[in-house]
Structures are given as C-alpha cells and as structure tokens.
C-alpha positions in Angstrom: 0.0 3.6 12.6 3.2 5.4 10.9 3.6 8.0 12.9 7.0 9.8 13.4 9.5 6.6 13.2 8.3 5.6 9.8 11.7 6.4 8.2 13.4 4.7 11.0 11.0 1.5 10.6 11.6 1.1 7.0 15.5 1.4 7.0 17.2 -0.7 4.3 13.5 -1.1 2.7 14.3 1.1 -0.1 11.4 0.1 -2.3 8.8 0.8 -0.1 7.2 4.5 0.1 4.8 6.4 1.4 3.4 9.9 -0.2 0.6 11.8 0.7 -0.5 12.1 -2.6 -0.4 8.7 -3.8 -2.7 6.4 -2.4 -3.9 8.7 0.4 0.0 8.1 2.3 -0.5 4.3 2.1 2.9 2.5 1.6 3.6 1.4 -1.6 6.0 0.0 -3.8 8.2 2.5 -4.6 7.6 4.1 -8.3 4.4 2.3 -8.5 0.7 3.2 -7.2 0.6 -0.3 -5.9 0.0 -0.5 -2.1 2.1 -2.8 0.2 -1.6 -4.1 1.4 -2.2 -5.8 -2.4 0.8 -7.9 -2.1 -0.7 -9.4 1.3 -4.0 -9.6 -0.4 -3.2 -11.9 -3.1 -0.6 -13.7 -1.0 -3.1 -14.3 1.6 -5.9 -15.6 -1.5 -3.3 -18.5 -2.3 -1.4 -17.0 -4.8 2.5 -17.2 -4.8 5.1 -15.1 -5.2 5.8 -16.7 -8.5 2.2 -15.9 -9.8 1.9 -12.5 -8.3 5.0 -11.7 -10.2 3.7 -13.0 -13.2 0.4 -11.3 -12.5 2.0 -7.7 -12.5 5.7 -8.0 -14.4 6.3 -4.5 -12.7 7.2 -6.3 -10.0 10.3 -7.8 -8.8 11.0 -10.3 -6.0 12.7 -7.5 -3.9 9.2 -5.9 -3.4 7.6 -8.7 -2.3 10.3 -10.0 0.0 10.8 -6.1 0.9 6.7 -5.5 1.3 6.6 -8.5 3.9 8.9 -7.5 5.9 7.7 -3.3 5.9 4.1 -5.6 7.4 6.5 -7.7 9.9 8.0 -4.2 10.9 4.9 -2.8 12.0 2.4 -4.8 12.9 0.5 -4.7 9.7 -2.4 -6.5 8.8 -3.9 -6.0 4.5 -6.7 -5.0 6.6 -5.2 -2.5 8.8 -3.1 -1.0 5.6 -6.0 -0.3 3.6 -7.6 1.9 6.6 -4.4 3.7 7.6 -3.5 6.8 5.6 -1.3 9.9 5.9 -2.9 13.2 6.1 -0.4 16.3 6.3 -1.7 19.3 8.1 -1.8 21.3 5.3 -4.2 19.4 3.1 -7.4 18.8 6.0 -9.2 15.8 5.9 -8.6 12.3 4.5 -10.3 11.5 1.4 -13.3 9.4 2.2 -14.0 5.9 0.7 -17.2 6.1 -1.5 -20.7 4.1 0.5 -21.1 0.8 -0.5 -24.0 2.0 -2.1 -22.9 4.8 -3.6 -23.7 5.0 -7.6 -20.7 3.9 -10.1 -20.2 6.7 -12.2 -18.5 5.6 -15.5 -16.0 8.1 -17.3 -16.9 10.1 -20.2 -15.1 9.7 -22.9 
C-alpha cells in the first residue's frame, strides 16, 4: 500500500511517519509509537476528537486532523493500516502477529 510515492503522498503531513522499526513501518504519529490506524479506531468506536485528545494528552489536534487526511490520501481503512507494514530488504521477513491462541506470556520482573 506505500510503496515508492509515500513521501510524495504525505507532503505537508509533517507529523505523520513511517519507520521500519517502529511499528513494523506502520504510519504513525510522528515522535510517538502511536499508529495512524488507532486514531481511526477510536474515532470510528464514537469517540471524538475532544475525548481522544483527552484520552492520550500527547496528542494534539494537528495529528488527528493530519492522521485523517494521511487515510483520505491513500485509501486507508484502520483495517487495512493495521495489515500493511514496511519490510526493507535488508531485514527478511515481517514480524508475524502472534495466533489467536497463542499463550500470553507475562514479563518477569
């Protein structure tokens, strides 16, 4: 889905990156670990702009008016930007998401 034209695609969206090694490549708001797909999520669940901002104080309105229109750009669905990620050629494959069964391992402490 990003393919070469990314950079071209997010001009003036200056708060919205993408890094292979955060978030598998998935965009995010820029600084954060905090993938453009969350913002649609709890949009999309009822919540506004107000609330999500009051939900996470790390972000400003910019980021959500900036991560909708990154989606409008391209397409996007939350559902679509979880799945997508970036994979340079030097790292091999993408990191796999765990089995819905798979155990929950707790961390040591």
């Amino acid at each position: 889905m990003f393919g070469d034209d990314f950079e071209e695609r997010v001009a003036n969206l200056d708060r919205i990156t993408r890094d292979p090694a955060v978030q598998g490549g998935l965009p995010c708001i820029r600084g954060t670990r905090f993938p453009v797909w969350s913002v649609l999520d709890w949009l999309a669940a009822g919540r506004s702009a107000e609330e999500l901002l009051s939900d996470f104080p790390f972000l400003e309105p910019e980021d959500v008016r900036q991560a909708l229109k990154w989606t409008g750009r391209n397409g996007g669905t939350a559902e679509r930007l979880r799945t997508d990620v970036v994979v340079p050629p030097d790292r091999g494959a993408a990191p796999s998401a765990p089995a819905d069964d798979a155990p929950i391992v707790a961390a040591r402490a």
